[in-house]
DRENTORMI-59809 format. One line per 3 residues: their letters; for each residue x, y, z of C-alpha. Coordinates in steps of 0.25 Angstrom, whole numbers, plus 5000, padded with zeros to 4 digits. Layout:
<rs>
a> X:Y:Z; ...
</rs>
This chain:
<rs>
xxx> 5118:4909:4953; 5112:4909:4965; 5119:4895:4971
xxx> 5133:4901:4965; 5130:4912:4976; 5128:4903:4985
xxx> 5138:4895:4985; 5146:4908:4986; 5142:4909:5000
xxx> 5150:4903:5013; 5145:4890:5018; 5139:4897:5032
xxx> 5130:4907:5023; 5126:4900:5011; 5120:4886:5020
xxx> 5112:4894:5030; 5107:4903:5018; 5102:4890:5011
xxx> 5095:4886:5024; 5090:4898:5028; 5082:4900:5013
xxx> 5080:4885:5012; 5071:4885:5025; 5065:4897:5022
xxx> 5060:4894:5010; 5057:4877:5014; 5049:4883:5024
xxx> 5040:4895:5016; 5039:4884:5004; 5033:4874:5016
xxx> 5024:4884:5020; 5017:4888:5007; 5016:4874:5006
xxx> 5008:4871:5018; 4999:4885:5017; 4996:4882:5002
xxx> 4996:4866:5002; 5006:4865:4989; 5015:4854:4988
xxx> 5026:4861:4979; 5030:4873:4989; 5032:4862:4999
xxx> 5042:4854:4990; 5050:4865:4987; 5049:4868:5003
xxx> 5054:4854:5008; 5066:4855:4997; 5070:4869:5004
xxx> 5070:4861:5017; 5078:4850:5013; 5089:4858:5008
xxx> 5087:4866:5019; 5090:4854:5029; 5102:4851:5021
xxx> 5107:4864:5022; 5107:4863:5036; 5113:4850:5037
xxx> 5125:4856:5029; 5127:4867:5040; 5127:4856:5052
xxx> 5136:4849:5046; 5145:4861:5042; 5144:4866:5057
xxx> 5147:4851:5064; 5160:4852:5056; 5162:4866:5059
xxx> 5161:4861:5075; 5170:4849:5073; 5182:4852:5062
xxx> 5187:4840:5056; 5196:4842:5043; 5195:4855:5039
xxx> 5180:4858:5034; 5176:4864:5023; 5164:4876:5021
xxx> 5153:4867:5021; 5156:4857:5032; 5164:4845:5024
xxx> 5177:4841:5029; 5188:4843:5019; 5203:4837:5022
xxx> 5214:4848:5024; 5226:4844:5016; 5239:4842:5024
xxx> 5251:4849:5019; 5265:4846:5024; 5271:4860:5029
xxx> 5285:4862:5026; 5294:4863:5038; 5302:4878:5031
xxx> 5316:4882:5041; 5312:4896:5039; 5314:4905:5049
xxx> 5301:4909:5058; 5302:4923:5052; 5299:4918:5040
xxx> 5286:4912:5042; 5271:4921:5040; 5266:4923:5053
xxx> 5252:4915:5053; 5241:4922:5051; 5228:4921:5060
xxx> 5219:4910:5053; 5207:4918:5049; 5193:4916:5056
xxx> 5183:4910:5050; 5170:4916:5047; 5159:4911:5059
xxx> 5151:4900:5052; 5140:4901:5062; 5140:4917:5060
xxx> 5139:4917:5045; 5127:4905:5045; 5119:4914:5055
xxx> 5119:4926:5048; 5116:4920:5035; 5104:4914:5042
xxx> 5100:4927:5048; 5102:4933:5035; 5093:4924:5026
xxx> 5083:4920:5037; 5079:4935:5037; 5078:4934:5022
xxx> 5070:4920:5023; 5061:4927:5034; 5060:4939:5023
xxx> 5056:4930:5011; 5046:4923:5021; 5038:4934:5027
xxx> 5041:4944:5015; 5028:4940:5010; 5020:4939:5024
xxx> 5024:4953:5026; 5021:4959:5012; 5006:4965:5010
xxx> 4999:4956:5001; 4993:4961:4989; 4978:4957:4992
xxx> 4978:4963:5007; 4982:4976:5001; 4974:4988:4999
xxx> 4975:4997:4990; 4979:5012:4995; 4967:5023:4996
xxx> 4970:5032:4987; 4971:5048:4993; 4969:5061:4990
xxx> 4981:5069:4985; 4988:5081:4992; 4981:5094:4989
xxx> 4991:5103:4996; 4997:5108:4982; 4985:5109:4975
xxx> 4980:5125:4971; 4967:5128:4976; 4957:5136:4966
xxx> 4955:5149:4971; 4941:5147:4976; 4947:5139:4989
xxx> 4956:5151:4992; 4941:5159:4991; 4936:5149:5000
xxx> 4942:5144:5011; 4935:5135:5016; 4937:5125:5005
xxx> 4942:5113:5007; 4951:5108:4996; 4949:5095:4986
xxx> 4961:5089:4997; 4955:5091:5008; 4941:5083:5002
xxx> 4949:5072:4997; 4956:5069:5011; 4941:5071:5018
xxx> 4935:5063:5009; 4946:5050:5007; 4944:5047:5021
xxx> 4947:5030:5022; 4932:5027:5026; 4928:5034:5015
xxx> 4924:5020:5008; 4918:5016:5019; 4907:5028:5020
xxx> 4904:5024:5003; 4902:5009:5009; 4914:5003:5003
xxx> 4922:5001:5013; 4932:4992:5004; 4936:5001:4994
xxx> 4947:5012:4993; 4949:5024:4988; 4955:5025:4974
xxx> 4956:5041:4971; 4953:5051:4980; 4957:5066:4974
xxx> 4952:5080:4980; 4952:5093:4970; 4951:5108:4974
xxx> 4941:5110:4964; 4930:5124:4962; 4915:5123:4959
xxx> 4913:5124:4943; 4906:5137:4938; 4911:5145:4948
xxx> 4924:5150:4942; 4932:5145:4952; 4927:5151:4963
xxx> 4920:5140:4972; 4930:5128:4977; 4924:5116:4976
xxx> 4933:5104:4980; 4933:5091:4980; 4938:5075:4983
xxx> 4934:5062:4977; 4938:5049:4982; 4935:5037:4973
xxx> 4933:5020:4978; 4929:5009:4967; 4913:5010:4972
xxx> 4911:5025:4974; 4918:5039:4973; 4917:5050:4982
xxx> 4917:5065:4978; 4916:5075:4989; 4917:5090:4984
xxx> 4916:5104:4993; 4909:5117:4985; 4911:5130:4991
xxx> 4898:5138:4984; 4888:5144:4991; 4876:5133:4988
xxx> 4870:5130:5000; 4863:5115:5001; 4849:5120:5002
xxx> 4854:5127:4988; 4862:5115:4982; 4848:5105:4985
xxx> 4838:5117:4978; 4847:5114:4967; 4846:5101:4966
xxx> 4833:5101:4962; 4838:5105:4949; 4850:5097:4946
xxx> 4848:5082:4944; 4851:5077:4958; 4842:5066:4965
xxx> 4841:5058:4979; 4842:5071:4984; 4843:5071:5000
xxx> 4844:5083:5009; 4852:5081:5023; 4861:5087:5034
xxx> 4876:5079:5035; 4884:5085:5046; 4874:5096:5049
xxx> 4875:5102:5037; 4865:5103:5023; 4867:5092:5014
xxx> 4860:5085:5003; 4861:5071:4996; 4860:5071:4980
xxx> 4862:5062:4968; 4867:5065:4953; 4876:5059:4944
xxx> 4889:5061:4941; 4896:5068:4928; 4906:5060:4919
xxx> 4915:5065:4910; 4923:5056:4900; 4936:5061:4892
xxx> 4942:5053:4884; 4955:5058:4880; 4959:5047:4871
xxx> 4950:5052:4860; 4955:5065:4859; 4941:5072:4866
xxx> 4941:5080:4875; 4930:5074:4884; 4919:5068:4884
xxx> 4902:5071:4887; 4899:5073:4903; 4889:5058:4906
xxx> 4884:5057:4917; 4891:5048:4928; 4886:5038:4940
xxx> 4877:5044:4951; 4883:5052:4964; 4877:5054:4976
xxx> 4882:5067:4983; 4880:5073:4997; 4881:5089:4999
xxx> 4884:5095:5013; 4883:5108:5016; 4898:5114:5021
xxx> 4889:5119:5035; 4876:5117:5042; 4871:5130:5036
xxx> 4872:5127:5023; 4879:5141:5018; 4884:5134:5005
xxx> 4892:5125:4999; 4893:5110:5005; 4901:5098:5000
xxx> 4897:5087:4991; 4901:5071:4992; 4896:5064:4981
xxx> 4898:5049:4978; 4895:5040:4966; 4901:5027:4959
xxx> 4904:5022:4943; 4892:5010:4946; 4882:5022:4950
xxx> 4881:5014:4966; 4880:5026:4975; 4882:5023:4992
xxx> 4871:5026:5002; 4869:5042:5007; 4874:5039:5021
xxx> 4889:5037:5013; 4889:5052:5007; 4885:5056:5021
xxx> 4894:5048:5029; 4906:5054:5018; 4901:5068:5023
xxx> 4902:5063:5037; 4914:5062:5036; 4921:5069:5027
xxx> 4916:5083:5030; 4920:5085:5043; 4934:5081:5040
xxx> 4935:5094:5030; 4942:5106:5034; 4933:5113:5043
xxx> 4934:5128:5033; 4926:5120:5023; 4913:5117:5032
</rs>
C-alpha cells in the first residue's frame, strides 16, 4: 500500500522524500549503533545509506538531463525517442485553423524537490529529537498532592460563634508547605494526601470549632488541629497526669506555653464486606504531639501537631518544633 502511494507521487516529490527519510533514519540507526555497540542497528543503518546514495544519484542524473535536452526526456531522467509524424499539407483557408494555444508551463522541478525536503526534513528532525524532548518516565516526579478548595464548604455554627477560627482550609494550605518533608527528615518523599476538615470539639454539642489538617508522606503523617475551648496549658499538663501520656516536656515555642507528650493512637476497623457495621477501637502506633498555647498568656486553647508512622519510627522533637516554627506564623493573624 504504502509503495502504490508512492509511486502516485511526481518524480520531484517522491525521490527527495526517499532521501530525506533514508538519511534520516541511516543516520539515527548509525548512531544507536555507536552509543550501544550493536551490530544489527548498524546494518540496517548502512542499507538506509545506500539506498540513500542511489537515490541521489537518480536526481543528478534527472537534473543533468533537465540542463542539456536531448530527445525528449521522460519523468525520471531517461531519454525516450519522439515519434515523427508526417503533417498533412490541408488548402484550407487560414480562417479555418484553431488559433494555438499558449503551451502550458511546467511545474518548477527545483521548487517542488525543495519544498518536499523542507517538508520531511521538519518531520525527520521531528521523529529525531521527539524523544530528546519528551520527559523520560524515570526523571519524573510524582505531583504533590494539595489540599482541596474549602471556599463552598458550610461551616458549623461554633465558627460563626468564634471568629477567630481558622478553618480545616486554611490548616491544610499552612501546613502542606514544600519543605514540609524536609523538617520530618525525609527530604525525598512527597506528599500523597493532604485533606483539612472544619471539624467541632466532641462533647460539647457543637459548640467549640475545632479544626483540622493532615498531610500524609510514605514514612510519617502529619496532623495539626486548632481547639478553641478555654483549657489553658498549665490546665492541659495537670491533666496529663491522669491520662496515659509519657515523655512529657514542658517548653516555650514562639514565646508562647507549650508542652511535648506521647500517646498512641486509636484504630478503628470496618469491614463492610461482612455485612457489620464496624469493628472493636485497638490501639494504633505511637504519636508524638506538641501543644502551643494561641498566646504568650496562655488564656486557653492552643493548637496541637501530632506526628506518628505504621512502623511505630517517630522523628526527633526539634521536627515538631521546626513545624510550629513554621507553620503558625503563617495562620491568619484572628486565630493567635
Amino acid at each position: 500500500m504504502l509503495g502504490f502511494l508512492l509511486r502516485l507521487l511526481p518524480f520531484w516529490v517522491r525521490e527527495p522524500l526517499l532521501i530525506v527519510v533514508g538519511a534520516v533514519f541511516g543516520v539515527r540507526l548509525l548512531h544507536l549503533a555507536l552509543r550501544d555497540d550493536a551490530w544489527v542497528p548498524a546494518g540496517i543503518g548502512a542499507v538506509f545509506l545506500v539506498f540513500t546514495a542511489v537515490r541521489v544519484h537518480t536526481v543528478v542524473r534527472a537534473l543533468s538531463t533537465r540542463r542539456n535536452p536531448g530527445p525528449a526526456a521522460s519523468a525520471d531522467g531517461t531519454a525516450t525517442a519522439a515519434p515523427v509524424q508526417a503533417q498533412a499539407q490541408t488548402h484550407a483557408p487560414a480562417a479555418q485553423h484553431p488559433t494555438p494555444s499558449a503551451p502550458e508551463k511546467e511545474p518548477n522541478a527545483w521548487a517542488q524537490a525543495c519544498a518536499a525536503v523542507a517538508v520531511f526534513a521538519a518531520l525527520g528532525a521531528a521523529v529525531w529529537l521527539g524523544p530528546r524532548l519528551q520527559p523520560s518516565g524515570n526523571d519524573s516526579t510524582p505531583q504533590a498532592a494539595s489540599c482541596s478548595s474549602g471556599e463552598d464548604e458550610k461551616l458549623p455554627g461554633a465558627y460563626a460563634k468564634n471568629p477567630e477560627a481558622v478553618t480545616g482550609d486554611e490548616l491544610c494550605k499552612a501546613l502542606n508547605v514544600p519543605d514540609l518533608a524536609r523538617l520530618l527528615g525525609t527530604p525525598a518523599e512527597t506528599a500523597t494526601v493532604a485533606s483539612g476538615t472544619s471539624n467541632t470539639a466532641p462533647l460539647t454539642d457543637g459548640k467549640v470549632a475545632q479544626p483540622e489538617a493532615e498531610v500524609q508522606f510514605d514514612t510519617y503523617t502529619v496532623n495539626v488541629s486548632a481547639t478553641y475551648n478555654k483549657l489553658s496549658i498549665a490546665q492541659y499538663v495537670n491533666l496529663m497526669k491522669y491520662g496515659e501520656e509519657t515523655d512529657v516536656k514542658k517548653l516555650v515555642v514562639l514565646g508562647r506555653p507549650a508542652v511535648l507528650a506521647s500517646d498512641h493512637t486509636m484504630r478503628i476497623e470496618i469491614d463492610l464486606g461482612s455485612g457489620g457495621s464496624g469493628g472493636p477501637v485497638e490501639q494504633g502506633p505511637p504519636a508524638r504531639t506538641l501543644s502551643v498555647a494561641f498566646d504568650a498568656k496562655d488564656r486557653g486553647g492552643y493548637f496541637d501537631i501530632t506526628v506518628w508512622s505504621e512502623t511505630g519510627a517517630l522523628p526527633d522533637d526539634t521536627a515538631l518544633l521546626d513545624i510550629a516554627e513554621k507553620i503558625l506564623p503563617t495562620l491568619p493573624e484572628r486565630s493567635v
